[in-house]
Biopython code that builds the backbone (N, CA, C, O; Angstrom):
import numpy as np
from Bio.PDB.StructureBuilder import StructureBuilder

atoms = [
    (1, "UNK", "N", (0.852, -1.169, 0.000)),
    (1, "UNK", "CA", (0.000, 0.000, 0.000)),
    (1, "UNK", "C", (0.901, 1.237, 0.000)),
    (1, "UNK", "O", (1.782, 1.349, 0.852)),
    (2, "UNK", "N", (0.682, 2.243, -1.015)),
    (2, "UNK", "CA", (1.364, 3.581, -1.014)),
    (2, "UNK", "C", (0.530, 4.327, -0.012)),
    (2, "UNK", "O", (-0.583, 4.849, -0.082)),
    (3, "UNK", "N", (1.609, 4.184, 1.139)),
    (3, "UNK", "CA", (0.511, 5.589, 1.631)),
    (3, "UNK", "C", (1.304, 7.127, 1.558)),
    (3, "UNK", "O", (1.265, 7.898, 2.517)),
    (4, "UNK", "N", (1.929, 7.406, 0.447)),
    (4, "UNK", "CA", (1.812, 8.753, 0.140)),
    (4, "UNK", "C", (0.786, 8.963, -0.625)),
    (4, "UNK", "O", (0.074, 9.944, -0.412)),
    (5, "UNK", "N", (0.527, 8.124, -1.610)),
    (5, "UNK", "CA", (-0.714, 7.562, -2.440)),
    (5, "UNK", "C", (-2.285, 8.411, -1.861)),
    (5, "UNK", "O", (-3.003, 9.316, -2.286)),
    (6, "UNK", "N", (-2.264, 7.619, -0.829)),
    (6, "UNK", "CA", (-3.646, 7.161, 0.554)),
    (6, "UNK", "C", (-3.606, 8.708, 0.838)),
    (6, "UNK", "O", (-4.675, 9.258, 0.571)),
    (7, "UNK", "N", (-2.529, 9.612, 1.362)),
    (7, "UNK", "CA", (-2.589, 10.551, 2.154)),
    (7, "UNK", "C", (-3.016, 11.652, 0.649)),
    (7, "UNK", "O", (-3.659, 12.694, 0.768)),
    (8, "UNK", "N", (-2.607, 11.238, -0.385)),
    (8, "UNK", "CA", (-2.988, 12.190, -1.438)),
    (8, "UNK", "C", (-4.010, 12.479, -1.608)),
    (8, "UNK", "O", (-4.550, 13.576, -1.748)),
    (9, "UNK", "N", (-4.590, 10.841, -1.608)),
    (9, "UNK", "CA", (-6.340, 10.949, -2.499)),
    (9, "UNK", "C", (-7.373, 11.422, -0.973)),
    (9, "UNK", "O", (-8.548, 11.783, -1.031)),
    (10, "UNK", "N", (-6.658, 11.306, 0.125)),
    (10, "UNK", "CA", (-7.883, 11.488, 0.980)),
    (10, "UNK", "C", (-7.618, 13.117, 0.871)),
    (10, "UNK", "O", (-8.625, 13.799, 0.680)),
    (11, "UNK", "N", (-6.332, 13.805, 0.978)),
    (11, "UNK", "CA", (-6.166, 15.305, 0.636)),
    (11, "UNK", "C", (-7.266, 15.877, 0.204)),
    (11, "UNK", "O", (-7.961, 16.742, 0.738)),
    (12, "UNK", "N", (-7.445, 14.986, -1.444)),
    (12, "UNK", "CA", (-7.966, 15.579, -2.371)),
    (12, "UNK", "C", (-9.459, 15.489, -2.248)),
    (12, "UNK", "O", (-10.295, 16.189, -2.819)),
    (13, "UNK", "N", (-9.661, 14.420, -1.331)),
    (13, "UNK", "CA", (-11.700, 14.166, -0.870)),
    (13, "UNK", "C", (-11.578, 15.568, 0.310)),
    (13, "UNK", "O", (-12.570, 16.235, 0.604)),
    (14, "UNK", "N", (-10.553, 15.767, 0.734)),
    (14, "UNK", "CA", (-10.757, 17.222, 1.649)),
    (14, "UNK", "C", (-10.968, 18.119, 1.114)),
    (14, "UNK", "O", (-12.001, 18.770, 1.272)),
    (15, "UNK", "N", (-10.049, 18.409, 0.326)),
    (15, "UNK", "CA", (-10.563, 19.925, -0.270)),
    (15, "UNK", "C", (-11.719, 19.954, -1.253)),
    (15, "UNK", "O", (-12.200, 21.085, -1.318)),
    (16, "UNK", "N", (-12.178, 19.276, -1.853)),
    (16, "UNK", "CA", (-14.032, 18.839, -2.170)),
    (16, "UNK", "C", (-14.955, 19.603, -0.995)),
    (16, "UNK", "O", (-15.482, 20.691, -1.223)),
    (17, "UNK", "N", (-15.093, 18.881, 0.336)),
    (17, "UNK", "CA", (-15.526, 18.725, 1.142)),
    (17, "UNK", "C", (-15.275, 19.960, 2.282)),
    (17, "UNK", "O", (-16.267, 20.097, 2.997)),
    (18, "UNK", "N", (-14.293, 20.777, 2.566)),
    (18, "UNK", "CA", (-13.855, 21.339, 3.044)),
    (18, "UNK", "C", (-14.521, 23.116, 2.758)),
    (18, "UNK", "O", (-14.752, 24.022, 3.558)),
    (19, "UNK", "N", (-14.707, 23.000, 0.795)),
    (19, "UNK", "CA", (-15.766, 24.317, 0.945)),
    (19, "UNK", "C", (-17.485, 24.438, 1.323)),
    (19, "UNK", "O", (-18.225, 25.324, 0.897)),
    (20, "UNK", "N", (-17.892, 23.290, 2.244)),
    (20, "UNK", "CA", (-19.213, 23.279, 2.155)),
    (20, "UNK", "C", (-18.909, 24.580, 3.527)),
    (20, "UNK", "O", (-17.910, 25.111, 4.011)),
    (21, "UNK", "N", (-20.432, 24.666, 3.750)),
    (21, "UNK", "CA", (-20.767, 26.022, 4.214)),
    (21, "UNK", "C", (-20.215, 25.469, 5.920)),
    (21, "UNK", "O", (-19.358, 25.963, 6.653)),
    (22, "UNK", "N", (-21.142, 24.227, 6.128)),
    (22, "UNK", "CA", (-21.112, 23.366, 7.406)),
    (22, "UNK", "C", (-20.159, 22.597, 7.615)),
    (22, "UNK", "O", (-20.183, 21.462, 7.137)),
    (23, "UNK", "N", (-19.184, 23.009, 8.319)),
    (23, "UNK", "CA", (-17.974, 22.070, 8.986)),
    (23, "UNK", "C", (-18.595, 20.571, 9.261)),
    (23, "UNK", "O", (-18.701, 19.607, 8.504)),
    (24, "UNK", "N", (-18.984, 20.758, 10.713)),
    (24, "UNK", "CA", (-19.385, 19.565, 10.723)),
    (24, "UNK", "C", (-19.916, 18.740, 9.478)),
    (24, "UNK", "O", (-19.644, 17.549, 9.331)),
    (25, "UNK", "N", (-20.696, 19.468, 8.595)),
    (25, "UNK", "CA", (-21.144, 18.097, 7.498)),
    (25, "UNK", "C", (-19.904, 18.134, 6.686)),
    (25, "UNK", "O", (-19.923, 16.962, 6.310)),
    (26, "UNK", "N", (-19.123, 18.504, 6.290)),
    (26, "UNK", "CA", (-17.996, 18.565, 5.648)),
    (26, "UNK", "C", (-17.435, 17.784, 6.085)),
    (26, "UNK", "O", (-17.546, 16.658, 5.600)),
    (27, "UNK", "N", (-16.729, 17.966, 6.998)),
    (27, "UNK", "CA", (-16.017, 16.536, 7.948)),
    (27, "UNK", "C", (-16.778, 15.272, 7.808)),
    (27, "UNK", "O", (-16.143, 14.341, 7.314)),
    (28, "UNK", "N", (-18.200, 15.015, 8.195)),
    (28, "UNK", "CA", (-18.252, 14.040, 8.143)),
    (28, "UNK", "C", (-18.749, 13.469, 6.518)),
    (28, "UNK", "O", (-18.760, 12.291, 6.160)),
    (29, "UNK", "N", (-19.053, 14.395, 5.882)),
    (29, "UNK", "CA", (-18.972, 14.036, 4.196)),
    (29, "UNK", "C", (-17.030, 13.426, 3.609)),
    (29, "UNK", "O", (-16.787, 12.540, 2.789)),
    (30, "UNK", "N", (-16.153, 14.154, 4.271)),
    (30, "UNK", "CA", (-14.770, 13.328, 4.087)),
    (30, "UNK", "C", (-14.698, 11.858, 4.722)),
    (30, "UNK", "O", (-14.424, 10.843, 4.082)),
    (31, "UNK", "N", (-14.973, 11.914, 6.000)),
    (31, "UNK", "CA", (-15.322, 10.528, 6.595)),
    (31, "UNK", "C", (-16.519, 9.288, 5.648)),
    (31, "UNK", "O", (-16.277, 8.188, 5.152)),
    (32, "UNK", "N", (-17.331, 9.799, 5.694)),
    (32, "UNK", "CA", (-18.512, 9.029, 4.749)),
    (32, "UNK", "C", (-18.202, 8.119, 3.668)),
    (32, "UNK", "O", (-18.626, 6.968, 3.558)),
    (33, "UNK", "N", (-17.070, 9.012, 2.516)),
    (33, "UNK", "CA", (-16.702, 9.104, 1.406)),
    (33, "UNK", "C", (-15.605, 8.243, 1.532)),
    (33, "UNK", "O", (-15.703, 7.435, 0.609)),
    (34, "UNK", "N", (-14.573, 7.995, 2.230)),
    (34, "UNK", "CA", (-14.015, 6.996, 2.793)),
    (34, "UNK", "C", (-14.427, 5.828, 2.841)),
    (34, "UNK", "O", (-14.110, 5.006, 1.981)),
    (35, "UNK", "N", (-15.201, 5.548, 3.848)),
    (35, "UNK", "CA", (-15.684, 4.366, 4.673)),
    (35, "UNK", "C", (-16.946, 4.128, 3.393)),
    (35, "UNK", "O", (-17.840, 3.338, 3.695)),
    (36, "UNK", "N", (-16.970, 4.349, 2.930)),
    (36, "UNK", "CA", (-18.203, 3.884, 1.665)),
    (36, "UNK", "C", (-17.253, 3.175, 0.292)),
    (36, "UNK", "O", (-17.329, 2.005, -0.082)),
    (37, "UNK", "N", (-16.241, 4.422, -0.383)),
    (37, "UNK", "CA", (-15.268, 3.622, -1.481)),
    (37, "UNK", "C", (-14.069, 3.362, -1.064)),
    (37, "UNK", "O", (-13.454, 2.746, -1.935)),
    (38, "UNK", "N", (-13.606, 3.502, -0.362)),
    (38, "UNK", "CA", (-12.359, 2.952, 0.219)),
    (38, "UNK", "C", (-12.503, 1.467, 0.866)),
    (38, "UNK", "O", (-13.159, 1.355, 1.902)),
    (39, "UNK", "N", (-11.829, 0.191, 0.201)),
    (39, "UNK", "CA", (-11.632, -0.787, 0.812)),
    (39, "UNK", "C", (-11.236, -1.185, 1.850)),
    (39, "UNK", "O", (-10.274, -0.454, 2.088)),
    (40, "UNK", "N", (-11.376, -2.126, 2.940)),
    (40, "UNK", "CA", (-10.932, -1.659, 4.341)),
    (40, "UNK", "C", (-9.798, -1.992, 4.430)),
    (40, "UNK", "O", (-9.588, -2.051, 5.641)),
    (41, "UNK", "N", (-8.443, -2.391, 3.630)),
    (41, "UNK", "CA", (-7.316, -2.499, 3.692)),
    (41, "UNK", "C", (-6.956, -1.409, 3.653)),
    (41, "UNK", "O", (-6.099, -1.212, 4.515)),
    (42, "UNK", "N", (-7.334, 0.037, 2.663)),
    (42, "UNK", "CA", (-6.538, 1.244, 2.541)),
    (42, "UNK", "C", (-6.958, 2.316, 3.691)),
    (42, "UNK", "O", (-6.335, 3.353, 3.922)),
    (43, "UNK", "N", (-8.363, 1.789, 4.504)),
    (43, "UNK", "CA", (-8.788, 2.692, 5.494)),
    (43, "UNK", "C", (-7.630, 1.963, 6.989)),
    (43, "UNK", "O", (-7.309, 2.562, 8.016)),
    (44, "UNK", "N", (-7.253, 0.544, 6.572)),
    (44, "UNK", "CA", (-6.376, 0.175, 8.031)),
    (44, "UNK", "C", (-4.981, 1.065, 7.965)),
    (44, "UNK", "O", (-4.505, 1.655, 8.935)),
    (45, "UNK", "N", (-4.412, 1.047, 6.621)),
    (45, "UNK", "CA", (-2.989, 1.471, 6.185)),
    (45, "UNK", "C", (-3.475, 3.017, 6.213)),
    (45, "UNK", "O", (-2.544, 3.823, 6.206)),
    (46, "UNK", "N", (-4.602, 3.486, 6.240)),
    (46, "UNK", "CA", (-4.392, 5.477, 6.031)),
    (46, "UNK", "C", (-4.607, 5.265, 8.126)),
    (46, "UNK", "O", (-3.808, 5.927, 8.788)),
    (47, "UNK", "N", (-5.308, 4.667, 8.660)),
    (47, "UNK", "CA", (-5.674, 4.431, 10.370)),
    (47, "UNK", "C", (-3.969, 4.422, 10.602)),
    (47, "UNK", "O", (-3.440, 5.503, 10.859)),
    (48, "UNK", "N", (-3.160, 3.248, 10.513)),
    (48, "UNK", "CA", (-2.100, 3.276, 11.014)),
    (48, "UNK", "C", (-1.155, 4.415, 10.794)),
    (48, "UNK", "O", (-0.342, 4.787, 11.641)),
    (49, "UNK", "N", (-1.289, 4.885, 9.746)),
    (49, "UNK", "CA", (-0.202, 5.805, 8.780)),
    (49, "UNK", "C", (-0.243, 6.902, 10.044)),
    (49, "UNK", "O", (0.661, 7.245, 10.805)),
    (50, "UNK", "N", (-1.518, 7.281, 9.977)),
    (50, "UNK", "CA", (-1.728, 8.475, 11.160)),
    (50, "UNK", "C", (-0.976, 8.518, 12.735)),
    (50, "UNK", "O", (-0.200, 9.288, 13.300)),
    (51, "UNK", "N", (-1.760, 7.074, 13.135)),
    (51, "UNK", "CA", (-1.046, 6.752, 14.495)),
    (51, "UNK", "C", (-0.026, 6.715, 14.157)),
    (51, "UNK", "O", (0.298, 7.899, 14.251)),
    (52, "UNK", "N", (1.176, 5.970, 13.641)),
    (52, "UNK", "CA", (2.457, 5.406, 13.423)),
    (52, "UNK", "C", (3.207, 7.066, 13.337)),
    (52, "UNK", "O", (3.724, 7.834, 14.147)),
    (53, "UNK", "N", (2.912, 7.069, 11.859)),
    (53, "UNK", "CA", (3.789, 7.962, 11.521)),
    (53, "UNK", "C", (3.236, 9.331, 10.456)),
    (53, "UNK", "O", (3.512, 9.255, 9.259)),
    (54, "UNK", "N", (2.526, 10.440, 10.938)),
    (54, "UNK", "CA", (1.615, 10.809, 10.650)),
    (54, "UNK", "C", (2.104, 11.782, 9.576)),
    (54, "UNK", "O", (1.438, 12.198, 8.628)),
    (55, "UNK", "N", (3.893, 12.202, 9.998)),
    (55, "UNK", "CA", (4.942, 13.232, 9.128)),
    (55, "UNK", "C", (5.792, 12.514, 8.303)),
    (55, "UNK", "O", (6.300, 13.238, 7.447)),
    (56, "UNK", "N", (6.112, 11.415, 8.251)),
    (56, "UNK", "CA", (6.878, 11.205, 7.699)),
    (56, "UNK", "C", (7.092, 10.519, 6.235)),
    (56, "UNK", "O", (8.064, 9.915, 5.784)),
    (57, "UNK", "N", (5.884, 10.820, 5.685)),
    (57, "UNK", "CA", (6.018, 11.286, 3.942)),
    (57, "UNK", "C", (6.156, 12.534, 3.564)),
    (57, "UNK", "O", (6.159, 13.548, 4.262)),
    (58, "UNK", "N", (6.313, 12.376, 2.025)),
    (58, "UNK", "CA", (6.831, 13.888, 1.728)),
    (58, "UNK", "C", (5.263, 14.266, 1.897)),
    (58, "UNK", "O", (5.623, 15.435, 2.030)),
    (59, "UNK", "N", (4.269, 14.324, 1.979)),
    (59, "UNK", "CA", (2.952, 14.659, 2.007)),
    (59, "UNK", "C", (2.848, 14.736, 3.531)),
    (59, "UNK", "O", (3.655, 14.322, 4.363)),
    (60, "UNK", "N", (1.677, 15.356, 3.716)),
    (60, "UNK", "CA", (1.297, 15.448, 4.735)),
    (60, "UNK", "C", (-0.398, 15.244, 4.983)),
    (60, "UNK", "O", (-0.987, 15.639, 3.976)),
    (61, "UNK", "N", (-1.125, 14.858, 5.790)),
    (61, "UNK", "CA", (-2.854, 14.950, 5.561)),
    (61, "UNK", "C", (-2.867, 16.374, 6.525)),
    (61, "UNK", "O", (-2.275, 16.693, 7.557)),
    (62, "UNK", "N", (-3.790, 17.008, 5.698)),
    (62, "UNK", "CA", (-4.249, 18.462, 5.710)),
    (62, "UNK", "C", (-5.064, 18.376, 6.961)),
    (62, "UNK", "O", (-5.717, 17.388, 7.297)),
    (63, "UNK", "N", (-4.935, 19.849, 7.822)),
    (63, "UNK", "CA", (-5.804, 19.576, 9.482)),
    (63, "UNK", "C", (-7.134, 19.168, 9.442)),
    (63, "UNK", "O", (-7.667, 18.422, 10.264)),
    (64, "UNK", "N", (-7.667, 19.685, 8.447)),
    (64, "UNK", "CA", (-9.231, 19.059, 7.913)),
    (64, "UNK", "C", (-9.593, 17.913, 7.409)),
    (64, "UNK", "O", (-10.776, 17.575, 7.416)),
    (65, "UNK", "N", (-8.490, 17.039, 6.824)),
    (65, "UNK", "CA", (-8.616, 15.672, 6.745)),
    (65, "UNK", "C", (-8.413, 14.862, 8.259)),
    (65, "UNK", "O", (-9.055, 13.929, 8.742)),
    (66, "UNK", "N", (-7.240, 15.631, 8.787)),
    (66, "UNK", "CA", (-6.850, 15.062, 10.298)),
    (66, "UNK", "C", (-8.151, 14.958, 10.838)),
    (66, "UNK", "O", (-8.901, 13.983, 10.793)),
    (67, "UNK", "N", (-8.335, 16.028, 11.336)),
    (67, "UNK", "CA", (-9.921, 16.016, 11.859)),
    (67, "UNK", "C", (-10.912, 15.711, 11.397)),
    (67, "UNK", "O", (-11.862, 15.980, 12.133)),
    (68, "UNK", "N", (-11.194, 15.211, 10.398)),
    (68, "UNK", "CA", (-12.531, 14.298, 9.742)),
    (68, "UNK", "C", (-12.092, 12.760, 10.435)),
    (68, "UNK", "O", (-12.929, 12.049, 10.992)),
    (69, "UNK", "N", (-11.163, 12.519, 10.348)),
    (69, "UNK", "CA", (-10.701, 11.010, 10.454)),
    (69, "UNK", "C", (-10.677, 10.684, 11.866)),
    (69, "UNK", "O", (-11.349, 9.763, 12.331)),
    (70, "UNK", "N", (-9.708, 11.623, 12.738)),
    (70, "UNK", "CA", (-9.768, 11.174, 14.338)),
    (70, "UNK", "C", (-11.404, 11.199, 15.030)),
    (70, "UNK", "O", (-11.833, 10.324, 15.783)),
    (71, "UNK", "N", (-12.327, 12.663, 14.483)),
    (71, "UNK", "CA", (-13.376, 12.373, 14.943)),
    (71, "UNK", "C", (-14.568, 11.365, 14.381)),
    (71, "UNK", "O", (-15.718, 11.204, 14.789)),
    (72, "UNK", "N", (-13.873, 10.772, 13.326)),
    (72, "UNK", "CA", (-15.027, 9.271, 12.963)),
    (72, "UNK", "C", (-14.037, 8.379, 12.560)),
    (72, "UNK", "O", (-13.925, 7.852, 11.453)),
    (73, "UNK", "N", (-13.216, 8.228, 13.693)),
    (73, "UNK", "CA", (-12.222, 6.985, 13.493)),
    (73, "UNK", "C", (-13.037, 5.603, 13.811)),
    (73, "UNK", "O", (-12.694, 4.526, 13.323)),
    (74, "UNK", "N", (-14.418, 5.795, 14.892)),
    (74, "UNK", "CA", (-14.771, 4.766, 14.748)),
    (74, "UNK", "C", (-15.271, 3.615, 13.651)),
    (74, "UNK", "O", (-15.146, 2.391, 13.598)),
    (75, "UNK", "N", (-16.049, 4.855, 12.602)),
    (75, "UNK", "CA", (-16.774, 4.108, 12.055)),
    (75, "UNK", "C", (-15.928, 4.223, 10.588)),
    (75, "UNK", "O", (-16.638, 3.779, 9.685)),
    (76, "UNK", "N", (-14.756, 4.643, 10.152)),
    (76, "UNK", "CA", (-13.603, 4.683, 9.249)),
    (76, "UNK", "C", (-12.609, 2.913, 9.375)),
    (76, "UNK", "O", (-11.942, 2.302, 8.539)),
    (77, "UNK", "N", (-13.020, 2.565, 11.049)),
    (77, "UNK", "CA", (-12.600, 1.325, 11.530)),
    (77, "UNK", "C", (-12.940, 0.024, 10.972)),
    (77, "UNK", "O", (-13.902, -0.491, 11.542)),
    (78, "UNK", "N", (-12.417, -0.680, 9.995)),
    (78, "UNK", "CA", (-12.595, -1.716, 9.712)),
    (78, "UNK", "C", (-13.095, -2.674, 10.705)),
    (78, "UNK", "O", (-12.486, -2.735, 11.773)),
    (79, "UNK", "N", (-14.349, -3.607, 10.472)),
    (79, "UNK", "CA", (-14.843, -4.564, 11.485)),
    (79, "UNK", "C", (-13.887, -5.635, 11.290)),
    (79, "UNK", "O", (-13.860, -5.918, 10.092)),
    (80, "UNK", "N", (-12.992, -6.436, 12.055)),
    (80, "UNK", "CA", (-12.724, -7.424, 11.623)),
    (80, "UNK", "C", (-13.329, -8.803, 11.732)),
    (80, "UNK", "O", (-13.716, -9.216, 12.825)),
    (81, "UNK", "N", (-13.417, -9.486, 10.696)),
    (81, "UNK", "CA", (-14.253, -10.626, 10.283)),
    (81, "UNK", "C", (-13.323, -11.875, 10.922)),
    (81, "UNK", "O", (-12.220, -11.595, 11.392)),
    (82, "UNK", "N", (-13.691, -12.926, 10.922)),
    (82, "UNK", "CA", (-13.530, -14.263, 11.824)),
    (82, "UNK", "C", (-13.219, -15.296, 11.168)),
    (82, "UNK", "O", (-14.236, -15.977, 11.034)),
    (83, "UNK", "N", (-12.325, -15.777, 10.679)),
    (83, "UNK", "CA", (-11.956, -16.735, 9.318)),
    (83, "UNK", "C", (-12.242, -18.086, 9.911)),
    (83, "UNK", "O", (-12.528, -18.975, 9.110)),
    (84, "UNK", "N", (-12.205, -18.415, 11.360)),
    (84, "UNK", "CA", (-12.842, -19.707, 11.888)),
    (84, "UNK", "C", (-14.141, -19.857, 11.325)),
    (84, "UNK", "O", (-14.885, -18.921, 11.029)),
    (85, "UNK", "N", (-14.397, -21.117, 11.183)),
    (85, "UNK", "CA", (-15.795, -21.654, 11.547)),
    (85, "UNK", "C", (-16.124, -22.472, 12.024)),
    (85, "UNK", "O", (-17.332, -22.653, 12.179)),
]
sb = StructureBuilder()
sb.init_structure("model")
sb.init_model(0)
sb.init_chain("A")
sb.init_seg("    ")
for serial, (resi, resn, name, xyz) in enumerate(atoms, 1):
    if name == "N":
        sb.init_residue(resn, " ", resi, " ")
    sb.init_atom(name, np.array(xyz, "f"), 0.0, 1.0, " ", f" {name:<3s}", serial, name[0])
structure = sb.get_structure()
């Protein structure tokens, strides 16, 4: 997984989202937009990227992406599924 890649394209769902009038729906229209086309492998690798190492691509995620993501990290959270049966 590129996550300079990950940190680009979610950038770019920010600044979309970022001129609505309403913060709050803005934020959670970046979150939404995520967790709807984003597969849950690239939402675990953009989750860790943050915790881990949030500076250290040449990119950076913009404070308005930051904050869409930490405040709906829950539901950005991949469920994990149970390969037993």
């Amino acid at each position: 997984m590129d996550n300079r890649n990950l940190i680009d394209m979610a950038n770019r769902i920010g600044d979309f989202f970022e001129s609505m009038p309403d913060h709050e729906e803005a934020l959670t229209g970046v979150a939404e937009h995520i967790r709807r086309f984003w597969e849950p492998r690239m939402r675990r690798a953009l989750l860790a990227t943050l915790d881990e190492a949030p500076d250290a691509y040449d990119i950076a995620l913009s404070d308005f992406v930051r904050e869409a993501i930490v405040g709906h990290r829950a539901q950005l959270t991949p469920v994990e599924t149970s390969t037993t049966a």
